[in-house]
C-alpha positions, 0 to 999 in steps of 0.5 A: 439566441436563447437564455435559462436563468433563475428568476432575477428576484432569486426565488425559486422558478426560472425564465427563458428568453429567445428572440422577443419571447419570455417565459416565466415559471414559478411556484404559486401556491402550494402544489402549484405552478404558474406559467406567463409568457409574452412578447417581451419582459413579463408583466405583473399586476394584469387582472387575472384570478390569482392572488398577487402574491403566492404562500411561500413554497418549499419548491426547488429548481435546477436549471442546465444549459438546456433544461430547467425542472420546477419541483413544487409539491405533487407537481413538477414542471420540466423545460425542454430548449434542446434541438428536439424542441427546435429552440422552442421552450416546451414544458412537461408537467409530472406527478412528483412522486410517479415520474408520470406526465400529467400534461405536456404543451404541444407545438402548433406546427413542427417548425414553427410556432411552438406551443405559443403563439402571438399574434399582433393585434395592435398597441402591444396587444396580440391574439394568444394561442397556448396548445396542449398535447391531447391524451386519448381517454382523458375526460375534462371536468369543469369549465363553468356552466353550459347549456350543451348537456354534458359533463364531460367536456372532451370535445367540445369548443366552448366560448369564453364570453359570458351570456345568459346561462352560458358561464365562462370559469376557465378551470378544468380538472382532468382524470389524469390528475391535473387541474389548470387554470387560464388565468385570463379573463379575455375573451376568446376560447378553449378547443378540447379536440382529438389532436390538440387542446388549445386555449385561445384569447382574442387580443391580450397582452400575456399568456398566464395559467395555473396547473396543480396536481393530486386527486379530485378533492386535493385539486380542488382544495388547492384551487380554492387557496388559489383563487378564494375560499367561499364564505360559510353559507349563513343559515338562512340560506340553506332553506327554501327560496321563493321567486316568481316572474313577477310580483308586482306590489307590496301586497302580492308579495305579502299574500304568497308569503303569508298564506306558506304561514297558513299553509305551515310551509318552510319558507326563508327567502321571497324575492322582488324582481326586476321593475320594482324600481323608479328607474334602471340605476336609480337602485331604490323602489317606486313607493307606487307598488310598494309604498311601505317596505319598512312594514314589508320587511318588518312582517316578514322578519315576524316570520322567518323570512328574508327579503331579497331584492334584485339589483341590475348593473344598467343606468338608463338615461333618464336615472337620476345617477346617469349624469354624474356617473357618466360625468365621473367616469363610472360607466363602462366605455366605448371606443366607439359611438354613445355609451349604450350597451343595451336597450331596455323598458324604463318607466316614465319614456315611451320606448325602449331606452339605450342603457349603459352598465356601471363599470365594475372594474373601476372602485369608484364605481363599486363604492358609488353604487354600493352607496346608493344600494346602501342608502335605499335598501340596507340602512332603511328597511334591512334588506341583506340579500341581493339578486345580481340579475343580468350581470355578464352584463347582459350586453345586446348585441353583445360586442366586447370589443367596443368596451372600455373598462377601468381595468382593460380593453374589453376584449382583454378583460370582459370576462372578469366583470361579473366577479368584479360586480360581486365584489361590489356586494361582498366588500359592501357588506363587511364595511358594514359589519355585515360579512359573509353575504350572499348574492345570487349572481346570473354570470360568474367567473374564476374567484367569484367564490370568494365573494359569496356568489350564489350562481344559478343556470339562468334563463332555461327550458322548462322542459325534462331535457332542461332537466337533464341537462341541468344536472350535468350543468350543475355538476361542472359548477360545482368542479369550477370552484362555485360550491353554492348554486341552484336552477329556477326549479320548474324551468324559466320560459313556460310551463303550464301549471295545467298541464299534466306533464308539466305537473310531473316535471315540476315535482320531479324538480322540487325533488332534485331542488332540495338536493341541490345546494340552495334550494329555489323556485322560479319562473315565467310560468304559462299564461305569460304577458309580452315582455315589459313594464307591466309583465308578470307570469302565471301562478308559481307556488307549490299549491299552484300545480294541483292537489297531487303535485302539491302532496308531492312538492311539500313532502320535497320541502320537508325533506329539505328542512329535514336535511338542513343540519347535514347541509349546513355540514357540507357548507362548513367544508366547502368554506374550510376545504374548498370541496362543494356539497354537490359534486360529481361521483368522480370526487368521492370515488377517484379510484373508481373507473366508473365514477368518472363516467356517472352523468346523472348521478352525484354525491350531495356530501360524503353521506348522500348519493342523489339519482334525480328522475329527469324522463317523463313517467320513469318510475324507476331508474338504472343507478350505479353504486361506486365500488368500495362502499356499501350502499343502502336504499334510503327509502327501502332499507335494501343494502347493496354492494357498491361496484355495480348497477341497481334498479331503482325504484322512483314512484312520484313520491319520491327521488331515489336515494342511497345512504353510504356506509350505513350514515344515518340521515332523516330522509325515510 
């Protein structure tokens, strides 16, 4: 037997029972439809990415004895119960004014199960399985960020685990004109194949997602209501960020920053990295190698430039916090054996010690490290800015299903960990009258937006196919709903600041880097030292790759300065409208075919198309112009028509670049 009814509460929507399962839809938000199903009554209040409660909605339902229709803006959502659906609720999604399927669910096997299935995993927990009809020409968009190389994720099987350079933001945008969000931060899976698309989550208790219609921009517009809007970007940061692995003292740091003073060089940011601390989850400096950061802090600010600390998730045992935070619960747990996550260098041991991480999902636990971040960063010396290094967190090995979180198993909730661990920063900051922060942030997941994080690629090649790669990588970010992100310039592993190609690979990243949305340099750069308390790279500033090099990188610095009112622009809008600064051609250019399958080119606002040189001695390059504008080379002058392919010419000197429509930037 199975039932259709209206939502008990009378809201618009409706549910469908038959034999243990339920299915709920209902609008959430406007042009927007969730979906939850699960053995048994639906649950509320799971950890997810959705807002609690949706904007009212002028949505309609209309429900028969074997079917039910959603009508909620620019999408509308049709059940199926007839025989043709042998029993099995299916539901369609349309466009509203076209009548045109946009996606369909898609049953697992003819008889049996449907497009859903639940397997028990124990205690009420199974493993889900939700199956979509496959579309022959369709591309997939977004999905977070990975190291594969490519925009398009049609085809590929992708990890919903968070590791290093490896993000897991399950939401996607398609060409048909759809957006869906899997509103569960579970570890599992998603399968974009030839004959199915299936979202799998390990162990959980609901399957949950989210699908809005319209164009690219729309989509992600609404996707923003849904999850969080992104804070305006404060001005500081739109400028260029220094970094290196690593500066080791006070006055090292001092030295790289006063001589960009000699130099004349923009700098806004320099960051402290990792080991700067007395002990992993102490969260305060070791006065040994920096004894004077109120005098540190306090020169810097004479010159314009914000200190940036890194800040790990990890307490080692011998921190003087272990004790009570173990004690009060504000570690992550372990259904098994000692609360150890990870081994790690800490000063004052021998060896290696077994740290644990402080459990985001647990406000207790927020509160306490914000305090203590607090205590020995902001009040004393005015540090505002935070690198959230290492925060998937950086499990090794990396088993979530031995993790015990406030908010869940492991299993059920471990993707959601690196929002939560922003939040701490976020909340933190307004409490002290200090909103709109940003983090930088290795690991993010779906909402992280709304918490000011700032994610880069982590730890990659220092390569041209790293280049490459990155490109495509970013782009995918930027349809993932994180408007604000970056590479470490040059690469992470290596580079050899002698080396000629590795020379040109650093200009033509600098290039690239100033057309991103934060601008930064980092690195682990040639010759490197074994890994621990004593590391540090080689030199990595901009006068440290030769004369030429030099000419070239400070001439990407200029223009960065120079593009910093226009930037501030984009940041404005992606804030208000949820649409990021660097984005796939694809966003601008909806109507045209071939913008959706531009890989290596993008939009950097609505002004700006970017061609970014990523093959060792190309000094020119193919680029394609959308149709429908015209298209002016910003170094040349010459004007073209859009809906073709130009030449490009790409000395050393310079990235091509093509101004729209006749927008005036200062570039030449």
């Amino acid at each position: 037997m199975s039932s259709l009814s209206e939502i008990d509460s009378g809201a618009p929507g409706f549910e469908w029972s038959s034999v243990q399962e339920t299915l709920r839809v209902e609008p959430w938000g406007p042009d927007g439809i969730r979906v939850r199903a699960r053995v048994g009554p639906i649950l509320d209040g799971l950890p997810g990415a959705l807002d609690d409660e949706p904007e009212p909605s002028q949505a309609k339902t209309e429900i028969t004895p074997t079917t039910a229709r959603l009508v909620n803006g620019r999408v509308t959502a049709e059940l199926t119960t007839d025989v043709d659906a042998h029993g099995q609720g299916m539901l369609r999604f349309t466009s509203t004014a076209t009548g045109e399927e946009l996606l369909a669910e898609q049953p697992i096997h003819w008889w049996w199960p449907g497009p859903r299935m639940f397997a028990p995993t124990g205690n009420g927990y199974h493993r889900l399985e939700q199956s979509f009809r496959p579309y022959e020409g369709e591309r997939l968009y977004g999905l977070g960020q990975h190291g594969h190389g490519r925009l398009d994720q049609k085809g590929t099987v992708l990890d919903l685990v968070q590791r290093n350079g490896e993000v897991t933001i399950p939401f996607l945008l398609s060409s048909r004109g759809y957006g869906l969000l899997w509103n569960n931060p579970a570890i599992g899976r998603v399968e974009l194949a030839e004959n199915a698309t299936r979202w799998v989550s390990d162990s959980a208790r609901q399957i949950d997602y989210w699908v809005t219609a319209g164009t690219p921009a729309e989509i992600l517009g609404r996707y923003a209501d849904a999850t969080g809007h992104v804070p305006l970007l404060p001005e500081w940061a739109s400028g260029f960020w220094q970094s290196k692995l690593r500066y080791r003292t006070q006055d090292e740091l001092l030295a790289v920053a006063r001589e960009y003073a000699r130099r004349g060089l923009p700098l806004s940011v320099i960051v402290v990295d990792y080991f700067h601390w007395t002990h992993l989850g102490d969260w305060k400096f070791d006065h040994g190698e920096w004894p004077d950061p109120a005098a540190l802090t306090a020169e810097l600010r004479d010159m314009g430039v914000k200190l940036m600390v890194s800040v790990w998730p990890s307490v080692s045992p011998v921190s003087e916090n272990f004790e009570s935070m173990r004690d009060d619960g504000l570690l992550i747990g372990t259904e098994f054996g000692p609360l150890a996550q990870a081994t790690w260098p800490d000063k004052g041991v021998a060896a290696p010690v077994d740290v644990a991480f402080y459990d985001a999902t647990n406000p207790r636990a927020r509160e306490f490290v914000w305090g203590k971040v607090r205590d020995n960063y902001l009040r004393p010396y005015g540090i505002d800015v935070w690198w959230l290094d290492a925060c998937e967190p950086e499990l090794r090995p990396g088993f979530q299903g031995n993790l015990r979180y406030h908010a869940g198993p492991g299993l059920e909730v471990g993707n959601m960990y690196p929002r939560e661990n922003a939040r701490t920063f976020a909340e933190g900051m307004a409490q002290e009258g200090q909103p709109g922060t940003v983090s930088l942030v290795r690991s993010a997941w779906a909402g992280s937006q709304r918490y000011g994080a700032a994610l880069w690629s982590g730890d990659i090649a220092a390569t041209f196919a790293s280049l490459r790669a990155q490109i495509r990588s970013g782009l995918n970010v930027a349809v993932s709903g994180i408007p604000w992100w970056t590479t470490d310039i040059g690469g992470f592993h290596g580079g050899d600041p002698d080396d000629l190609e590795y020379r040109e690979l650093i200009v033509r990243w600098f290039q690239y880097g100033a057309l991103c949305p934060l601008f930064r340099l980092h690195g682990n750069r040639e010759p490197t030292m074994p890994f621990g308390l004593e590391q540090t790279g080689g030199p990595n500033e901009p006068w440290s790759f030769g004369a030429q090099a030099y000419e070239h990188i400070a001439a990407a610095l200029l223009l960065r300065e120079q593009l910093r009112p226009y930037i501030m622009t984009l940041m404005s809008a992606a804030h208000a409208d949820g649409i990021p600064p660097m984005r796939p051609l694809f966003i601008d250019f909806p109507d045209d075919p071939a913008a959706w399958s531009a890989e290596d080119a993008y939009m950097f606002g609505p002004d700006l198309l970017v061609a970014p040189v990523a093959d060792y001695g190309a000094r020119e390059r193919p680029v394609y112009l959308p149709r429908g504008s015209r298209w002016t080379d910003a170094w040349t002058g010459a004007a073209h028509d859009g809906g073709s392919g130009v030449r490009a010419g790409a000395p050393l000197s310079r990235i091509p670049l093509f101004l729209r429509d006749g927008a005036e930037l200062p570039i030449a």
